[in-house]
C-alpha positions as CSV (number, residue, x, y, z in Angstrom):
1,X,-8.6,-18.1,11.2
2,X,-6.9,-15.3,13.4
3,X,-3.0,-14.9,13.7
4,X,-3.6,-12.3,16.5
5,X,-6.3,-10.4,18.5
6,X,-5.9,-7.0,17.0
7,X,-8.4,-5.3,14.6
8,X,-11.0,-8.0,15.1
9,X,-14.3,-7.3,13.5
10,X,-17.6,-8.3,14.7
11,X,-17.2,-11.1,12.6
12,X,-14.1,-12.9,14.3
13,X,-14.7,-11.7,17.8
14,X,-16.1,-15.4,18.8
15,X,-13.7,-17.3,16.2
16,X,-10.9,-19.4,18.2
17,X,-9.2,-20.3,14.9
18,X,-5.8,-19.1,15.4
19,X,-3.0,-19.9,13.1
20,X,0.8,-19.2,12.9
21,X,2.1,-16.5,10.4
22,X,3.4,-18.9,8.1
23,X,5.3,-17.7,4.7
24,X,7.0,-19.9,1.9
25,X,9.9,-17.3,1.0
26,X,10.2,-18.9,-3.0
27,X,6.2,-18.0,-3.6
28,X,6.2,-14.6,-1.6
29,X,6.5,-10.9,-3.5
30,X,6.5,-7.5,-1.7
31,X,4.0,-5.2,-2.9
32,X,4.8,-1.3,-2.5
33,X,1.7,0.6,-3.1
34,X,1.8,4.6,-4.3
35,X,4.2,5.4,-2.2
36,X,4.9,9.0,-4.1
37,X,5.9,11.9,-4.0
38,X,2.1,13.4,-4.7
39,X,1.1,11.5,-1.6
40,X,3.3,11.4,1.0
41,X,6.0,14.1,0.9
42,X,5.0,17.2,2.6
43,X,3.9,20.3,-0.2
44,X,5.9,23.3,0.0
45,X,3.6,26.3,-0.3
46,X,5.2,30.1,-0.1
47,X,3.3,32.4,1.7
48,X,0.7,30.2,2.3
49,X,-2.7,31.7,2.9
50,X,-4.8,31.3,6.3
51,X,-6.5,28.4,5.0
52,X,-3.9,26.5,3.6
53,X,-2.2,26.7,7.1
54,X,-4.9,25.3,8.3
55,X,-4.9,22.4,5.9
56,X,-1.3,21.6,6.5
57,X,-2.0,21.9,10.4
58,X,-4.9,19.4,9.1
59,X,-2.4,16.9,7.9
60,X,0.5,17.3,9.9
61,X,-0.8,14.2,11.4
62,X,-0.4,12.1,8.6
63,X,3.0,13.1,7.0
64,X,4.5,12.6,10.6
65,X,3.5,8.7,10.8
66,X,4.8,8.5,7.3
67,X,8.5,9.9,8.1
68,X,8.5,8.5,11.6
69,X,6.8,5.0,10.9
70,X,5.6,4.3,7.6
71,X,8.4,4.5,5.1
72,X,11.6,3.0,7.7
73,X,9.2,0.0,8.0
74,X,8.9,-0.1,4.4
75,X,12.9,0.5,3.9
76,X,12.9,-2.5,6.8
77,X,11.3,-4.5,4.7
78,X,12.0,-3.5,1.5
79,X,16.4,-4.1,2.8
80,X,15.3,-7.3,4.2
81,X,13.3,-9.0,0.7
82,X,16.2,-8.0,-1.3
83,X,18.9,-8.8,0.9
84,X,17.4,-12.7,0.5
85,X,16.8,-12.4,-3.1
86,X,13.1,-12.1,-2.4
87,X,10.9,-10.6,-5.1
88,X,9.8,-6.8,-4.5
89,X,7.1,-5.0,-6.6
90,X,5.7,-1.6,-6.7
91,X,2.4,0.1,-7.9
92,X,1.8,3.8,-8.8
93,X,-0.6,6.1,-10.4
94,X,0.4,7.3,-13.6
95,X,-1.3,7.8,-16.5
96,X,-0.8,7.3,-20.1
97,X,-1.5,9.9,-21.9
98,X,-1.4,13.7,-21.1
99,X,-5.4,14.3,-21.3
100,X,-6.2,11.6,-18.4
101,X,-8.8,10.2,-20.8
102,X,-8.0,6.4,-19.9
103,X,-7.8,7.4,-15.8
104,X,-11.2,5.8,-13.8
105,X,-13.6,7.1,-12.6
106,X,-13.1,7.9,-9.2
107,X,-9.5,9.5,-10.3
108,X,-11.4,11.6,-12.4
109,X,-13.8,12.7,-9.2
110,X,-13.6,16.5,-8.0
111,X,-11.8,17.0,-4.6
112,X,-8.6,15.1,-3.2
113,X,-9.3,11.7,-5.4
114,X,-8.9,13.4,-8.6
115,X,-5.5,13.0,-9.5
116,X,-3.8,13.6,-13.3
117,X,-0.3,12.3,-13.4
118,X,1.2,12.6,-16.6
119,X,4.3,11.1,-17.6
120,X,7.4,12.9,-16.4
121,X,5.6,14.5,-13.5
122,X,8.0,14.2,-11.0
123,X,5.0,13.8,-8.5
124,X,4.3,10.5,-9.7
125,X,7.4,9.3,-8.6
126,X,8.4,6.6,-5.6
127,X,10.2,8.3,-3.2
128,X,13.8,8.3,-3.2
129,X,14.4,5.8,0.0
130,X,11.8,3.4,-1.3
131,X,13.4,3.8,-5.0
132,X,12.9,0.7,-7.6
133,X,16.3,-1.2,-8.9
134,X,16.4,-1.3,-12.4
135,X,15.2,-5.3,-12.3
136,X,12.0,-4.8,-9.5
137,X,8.9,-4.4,-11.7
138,X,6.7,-0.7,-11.2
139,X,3.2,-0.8,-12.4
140,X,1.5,2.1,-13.5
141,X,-2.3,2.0,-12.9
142,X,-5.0,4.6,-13.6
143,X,-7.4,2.5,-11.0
144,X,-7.5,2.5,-6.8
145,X,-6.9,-1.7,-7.4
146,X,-3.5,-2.3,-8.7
147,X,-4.7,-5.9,-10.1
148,X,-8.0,-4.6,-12.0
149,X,-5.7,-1.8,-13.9
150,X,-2.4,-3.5,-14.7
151,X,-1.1,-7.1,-15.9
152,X,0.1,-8.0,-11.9
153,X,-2.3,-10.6,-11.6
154,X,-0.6,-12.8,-14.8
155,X,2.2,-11.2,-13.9
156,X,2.4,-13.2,-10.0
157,X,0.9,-16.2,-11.5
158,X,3.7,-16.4,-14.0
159,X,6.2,-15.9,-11.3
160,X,5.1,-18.7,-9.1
161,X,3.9,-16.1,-6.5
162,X,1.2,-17.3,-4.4
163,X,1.7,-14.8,-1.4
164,X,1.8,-10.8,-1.2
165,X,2.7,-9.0,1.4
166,X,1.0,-5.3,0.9
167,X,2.5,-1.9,2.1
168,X,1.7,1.9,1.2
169,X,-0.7,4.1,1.2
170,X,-3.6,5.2,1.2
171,X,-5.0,2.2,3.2
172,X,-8.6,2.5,3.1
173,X,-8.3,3.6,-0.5
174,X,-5.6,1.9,-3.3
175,X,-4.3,-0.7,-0.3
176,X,-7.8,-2.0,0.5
177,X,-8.6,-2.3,-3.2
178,X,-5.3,-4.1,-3.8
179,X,-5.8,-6.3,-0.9
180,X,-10.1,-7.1,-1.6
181,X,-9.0,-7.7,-5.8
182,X,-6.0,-10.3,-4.6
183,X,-8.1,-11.8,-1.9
184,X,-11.0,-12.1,-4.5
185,X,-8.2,-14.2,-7.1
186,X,-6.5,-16.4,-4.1
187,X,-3.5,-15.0,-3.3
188,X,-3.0,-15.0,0.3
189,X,-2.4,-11.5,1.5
190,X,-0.5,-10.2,4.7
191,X,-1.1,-6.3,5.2
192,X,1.6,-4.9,7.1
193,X,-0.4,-2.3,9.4
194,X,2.9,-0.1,10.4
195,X,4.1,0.0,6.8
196,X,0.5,1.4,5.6
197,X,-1.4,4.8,6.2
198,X,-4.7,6.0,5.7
199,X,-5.1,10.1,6.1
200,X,-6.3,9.6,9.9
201,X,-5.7,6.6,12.3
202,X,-9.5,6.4,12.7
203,X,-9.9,5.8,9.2
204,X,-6.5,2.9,9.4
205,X,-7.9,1.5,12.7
206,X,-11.4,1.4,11.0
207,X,-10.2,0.4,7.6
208,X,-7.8,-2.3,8.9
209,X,-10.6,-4.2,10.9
210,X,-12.4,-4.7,8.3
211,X,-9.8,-6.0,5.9
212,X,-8.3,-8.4,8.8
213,X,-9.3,-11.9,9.0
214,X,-11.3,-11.7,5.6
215,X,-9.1,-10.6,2.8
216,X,-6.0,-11.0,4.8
217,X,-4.2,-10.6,7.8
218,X,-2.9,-7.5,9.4
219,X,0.5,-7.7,10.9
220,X,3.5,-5.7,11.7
221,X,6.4,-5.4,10.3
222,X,8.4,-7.0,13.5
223,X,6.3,-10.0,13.2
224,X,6.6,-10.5,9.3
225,X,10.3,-10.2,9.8
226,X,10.2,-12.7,12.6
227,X,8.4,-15.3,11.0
228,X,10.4,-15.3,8.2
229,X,13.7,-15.8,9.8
């Protein structure tokens, strides 16, 4: 089934399923993925050599659709799911002890995956606009999947939560493994496509048509809004 005719894979281009967006507000949590600091605020490097110019020049791209787009949608959202007592959630990667040992594998990788965030790193932290409440539950993962490496799975089924709507970043990376582990235990999923970012829109537009119409739908933030009023 289809709820629109964007990011349509090979698979679905002949399908003439379509469906309404339809969301039961009791059974639905907001799930904020990684949005931190290490991620998606800007580094500040002094004197920065030729090459790290370059890099930023590299990325500029990115951090721009995150302050323009990514995180209002997410504040949108985020105003709107607490506003009607909704339930919000969050994921990060953080690890538990200072060595790393217990990270995966692919966070122990060499080059831009490998990531060691050690308690009190202020790096690990959500972003100040997107900041937990003290009663919104944050789960720390040392996995891309935020169900394989934390207790969310029991955690939703406990809570009567049958529907998750997924934000953050990055999409083709910790997002898509979110969204392929909840798809794989039954929990309907609605990817919000202007409240998630992958490091280039080739990769999103890529990585989002091959998520949509299998492990979930993609949708914007407008239209999740919409059908839930």
């Amino acid at each position: 089934m289809k709820v629109n005719d964007r990011h349509v894979s090979f698979y679905y281009e002949n399908d003439d399923d379509y469906g309404k967006i339809e969301i039961d507000p009791k059974k639905t949590a907001l799930l904020i993925i990684d949005m931190q600091h290490v991620f998606i605020t800007r580094p500040v490097i002094e004197n920065p050599t030729e090459a790290q110019k370059k890099e930023a020049e590299r990325w500029e791209q990115f951090y721009k659709a995150i302050d323009e787009t990514v995180v209002p949608n997410n504040k949108k959202l985020l105003d709107y799911f607490r506003a009607h007592e909704m339930d919000v959630m969050f994921a990060k990667i953080q690890c538990r002890q200072k060595s790393g040992r217990e990270r995966s594998l692919d966070q122990k990788a060499t080059g831009y995956n490998e990531l060691l965030l050690v308690p009190g790193d202020p790096l690990a932290d959500i972003v100040p606009e997107l900041a937990p409440l003290p009663d919104e539950i944050v789960f720390a993962k040392t996995t891309d999947s935020a169900l394989t490496g934390t207790n969310l799975r029991l955690t939703l089924f406990n809570m009567g939560i049958d529907t998750v709507v997924v934000t953050g970043v990055l999409t083709d990376q910790c997002v898509s493994g979110t969204v392929r582990s909840l798809a794989d235990e039954s929990f309907k999923v609605w990817l919000i496509e202007d409240a998630c970012r992958a490091a280039t829109e080739k990769i999103q537009e890529n990585e989002l048509e091959i998520l949509n119409n299998i492990y979930c739908h993609v949708i914007t933030t407008d239209e999740l809004l919409e059908a839930l009023n």
